[in-house]
C-alpha positions, 0 to 999 in steps of 0.5 A: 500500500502507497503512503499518501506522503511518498503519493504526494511527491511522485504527483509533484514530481510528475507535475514540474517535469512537464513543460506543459502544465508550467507553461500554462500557470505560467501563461495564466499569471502573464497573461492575466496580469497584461490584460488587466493592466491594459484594460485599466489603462484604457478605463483610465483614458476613457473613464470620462465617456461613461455614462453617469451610471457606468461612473455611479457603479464604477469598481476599480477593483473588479476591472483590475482582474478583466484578464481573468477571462483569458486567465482562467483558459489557461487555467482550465488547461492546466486543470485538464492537462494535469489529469488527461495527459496520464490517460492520453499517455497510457501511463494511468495504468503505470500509475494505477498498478504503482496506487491501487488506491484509487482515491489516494491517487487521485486526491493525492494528484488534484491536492498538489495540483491544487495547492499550485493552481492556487498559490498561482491565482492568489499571485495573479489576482494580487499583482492585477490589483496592485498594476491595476490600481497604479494605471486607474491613477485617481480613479483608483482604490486601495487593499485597505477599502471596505471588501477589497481585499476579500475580492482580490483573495477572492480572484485568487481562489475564483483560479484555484477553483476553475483549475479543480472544477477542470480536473474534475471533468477531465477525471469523468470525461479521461480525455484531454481533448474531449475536456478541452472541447467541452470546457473551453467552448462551455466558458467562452461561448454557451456562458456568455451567449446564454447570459445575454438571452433574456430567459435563459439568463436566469439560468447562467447566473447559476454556472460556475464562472458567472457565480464565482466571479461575483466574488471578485466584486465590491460595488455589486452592480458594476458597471451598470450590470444585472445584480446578481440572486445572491451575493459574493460569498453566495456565489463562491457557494455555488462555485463550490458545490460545481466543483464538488460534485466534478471531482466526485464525479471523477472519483466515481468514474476512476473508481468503477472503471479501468484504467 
């Protein structure tokens, strides 16, 4: 029986020799933190066309994670890579006759991968406030205001969860190409499109990415939005309970089925 210990460090070990997963969290700080600041750049210099109600709802801290959307993909990469590669690879037998406990291996994978994606995000989601802050230039806030920095903590988990909730399909769906077809158009385009429909709306303020990211808000409705059912912590919760039922959802498929 493998010690979760010396499981733990052969997952880490598996982690940083390949090149793909550290470009990806890589790519999901650079790329989140220039597009951040470059958006807030442009806010700057285009602040005083907003309408009075765009201005009234302002939050400074929300548009400092604006490349979070383009973050979060790397992220879902990340997630998907570190548990289908083993599957595409045909190493998921090597690893599963080395653990035959099923859970240990695979909570042993997502807990390192976690604890990275995590540290990550929270790297992310800070320095995006703080390069943010410094292009907003009067139009900016501090880490001391009320709720800003349970929003820039906030963004850093919004990361972590992302990468867990990917983890969790690719260990149901085990297949990094199928994940990906899945989950990239699922956040970039079924989200989106549903939340501009007025009906179906309703219904995509309840998907895991429309939730989380409530918790990167202070100023409820900004910019003019939609407010939301529920507030930042509701929609954390809702987050949360997507991602649960993705990584049981795993546990079960790699529990019943071979490798």
């Amino acid at each position: 029986m493998a010690s979760v210990p010396a499981v733990l460090q052969s997952e880490w070990t598996k982690i940083r020799t390949v090149s793909s997963t550290s470009w990806t969290l890589a790519s999901a700080l650079l790329v989140t933190v220039a597009m951040s600041a470059a958006l807030c750049a442009l806010m700057k210099a285009t602040f005083d066309e907003l309408s009075p109600a765009e201005r009234a709802t302002f939050d400074p801290t929300f548009i400092s994670f604006s490349g979070m959307i383009l973050g979060q993909l790397a992220m879902v990469v990340f997630g998907v890579l570190v548990v289908g590669t083993e599957y595409s690879s045909g190493m998921i037998r090597t690893s599963l006759a080395a653990v035959p406990q099923r859970a240990t291996f695979l909570f042993s994978k997502i807990a390192v991968a976690a604890a990275l994606a995590l540290v990550v995000g929270l790297a992310t989601s800070f320095l995006s406030f703080f390069l943010g802050q410094a292009l907003l230039g009067e139009h900016r806030t501090t880490l001391g205001a009320d709720n800003v920095l349970r929003a820039v903590i906030g963004g850093g988990l919004y990361m972590g969860l992302i990468a867990l909730f990917s983890m969790g399909v690719a260990a149901m769906l085990r297949s990094s190409m199928l994940s990906l077809g899945i989950l990239v158009p699922f956040f970039f385009l079924i989200s989106q499109i549903l939340s501009a429909v007025p009906k179906a709306k309703e219904v995509a303020k309840y998907f895991p990415d429309q939730a989380g990211a409530k918790i990167m808000q202070v100023v409820p409705e900004a910019l003019n939005t939609e407010k939301a059912p529920y507030g930042p912590w509701g929609g954390l919760g809702i987050m949360l309970i997507w991602v649960a039922a993705a990584l049981v959802g795993g546990y079960l498929v790699i529990k019943k089925r071979d490798a």
